[in-house]
C-alpha positions in Angstrom: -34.6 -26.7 -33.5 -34.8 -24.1 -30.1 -31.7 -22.0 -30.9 -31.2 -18.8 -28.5 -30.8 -15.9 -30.6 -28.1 -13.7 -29.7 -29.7 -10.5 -29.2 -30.2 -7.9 -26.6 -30.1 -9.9 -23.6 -27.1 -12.2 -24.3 -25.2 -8.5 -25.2 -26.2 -7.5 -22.1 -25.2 -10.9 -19.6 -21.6 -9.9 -21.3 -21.8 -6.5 -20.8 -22.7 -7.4 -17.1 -20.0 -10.2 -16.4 -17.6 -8.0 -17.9 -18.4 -5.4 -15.6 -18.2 -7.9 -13.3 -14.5 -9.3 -13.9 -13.3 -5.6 -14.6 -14.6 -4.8 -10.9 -13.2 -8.0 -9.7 -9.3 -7.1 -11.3 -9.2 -3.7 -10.5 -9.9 -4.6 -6.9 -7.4 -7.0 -6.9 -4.7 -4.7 -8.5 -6.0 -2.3 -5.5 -5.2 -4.4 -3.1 -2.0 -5.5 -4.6 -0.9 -2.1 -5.2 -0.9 -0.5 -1.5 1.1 -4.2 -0.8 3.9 -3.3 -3.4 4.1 0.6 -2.0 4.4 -1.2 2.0 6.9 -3.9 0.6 8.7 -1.0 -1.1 8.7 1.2 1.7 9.6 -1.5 4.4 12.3 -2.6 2.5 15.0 0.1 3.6 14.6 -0.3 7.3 17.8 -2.2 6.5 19.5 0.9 5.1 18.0 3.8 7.3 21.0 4.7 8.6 22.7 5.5 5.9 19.7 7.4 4.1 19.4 11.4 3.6 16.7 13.1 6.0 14.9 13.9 3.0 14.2 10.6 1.7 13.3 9.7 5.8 11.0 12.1 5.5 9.2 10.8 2.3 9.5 7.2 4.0 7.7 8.4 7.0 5.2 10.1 4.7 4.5 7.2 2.7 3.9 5.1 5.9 0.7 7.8 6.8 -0.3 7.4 3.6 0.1 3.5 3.6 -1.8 3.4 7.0 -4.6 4.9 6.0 -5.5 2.6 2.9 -4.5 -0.2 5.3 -6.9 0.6 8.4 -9.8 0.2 5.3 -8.4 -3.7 4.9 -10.3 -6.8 6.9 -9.5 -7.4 10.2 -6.9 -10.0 10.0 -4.6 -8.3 7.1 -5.2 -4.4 9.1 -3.7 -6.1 12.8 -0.6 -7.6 11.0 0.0 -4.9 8.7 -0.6 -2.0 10.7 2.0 -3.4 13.4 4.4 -4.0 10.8 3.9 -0.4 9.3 3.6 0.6 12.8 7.7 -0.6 13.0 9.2 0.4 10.3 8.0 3.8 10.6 8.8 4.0 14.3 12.8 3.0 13.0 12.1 5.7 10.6 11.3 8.4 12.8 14.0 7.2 15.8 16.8 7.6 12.5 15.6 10.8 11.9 15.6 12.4 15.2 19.0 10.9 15.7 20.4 12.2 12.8 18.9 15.5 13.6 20.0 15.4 16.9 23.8 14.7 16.1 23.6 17.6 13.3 23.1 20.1 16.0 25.3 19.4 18.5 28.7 21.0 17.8 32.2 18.6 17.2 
């Protein structure tokens, strides 16, 4: 009978495909990741009005830091998101200035 012993090189195929697949799922959970913190962070656009400056500012902050990872994305999901990120930080940063503005005049 021709049986394949399992020795070195069957322990090292599965050390190599699970190198593989642990490769594969943290790039995955990457990628899934930056779109949780942008769903996240796009989400109170609906609310901006009624946020502090202080959490504007981290909002604002977390969209530079969210376009960053997203200009490293292919070409397709970098356009769409960036434009969207693009929006919800401009509303951001219009909110802010407006608030700001309105603090310093006098009533």
């Amino acid at each position: 009978m021709n049986t394949i012993p399992y020795g070195k090189t069957s322990k090292q195929l599965v050390l190599v495909l699970s190198f593989i697949l642990y490769a594969f799922l943290t790039t995955a959970h990457g990628q899934e990741s930056w779109r949780t913190d942008f769903d996240e962070t796009c989400a109170r656009t609906t609310d901006a009005m009624s946020l502090s400056n202080n959490e504007l500012k981290v909002l604002i902050a977390k969209c530079d830091q969210l376009q960053t990872i997203i200009e490293k994305q292919e070409e397709t999901v970098r356009k769409v998101f960036l434009k969207r990120l693009q929006m919800c930080k401009n509303l951001y940063v219009y909110v802010l200035e407006s608030k700001s503005a309105s603090e310093k005049t006098p009533k």
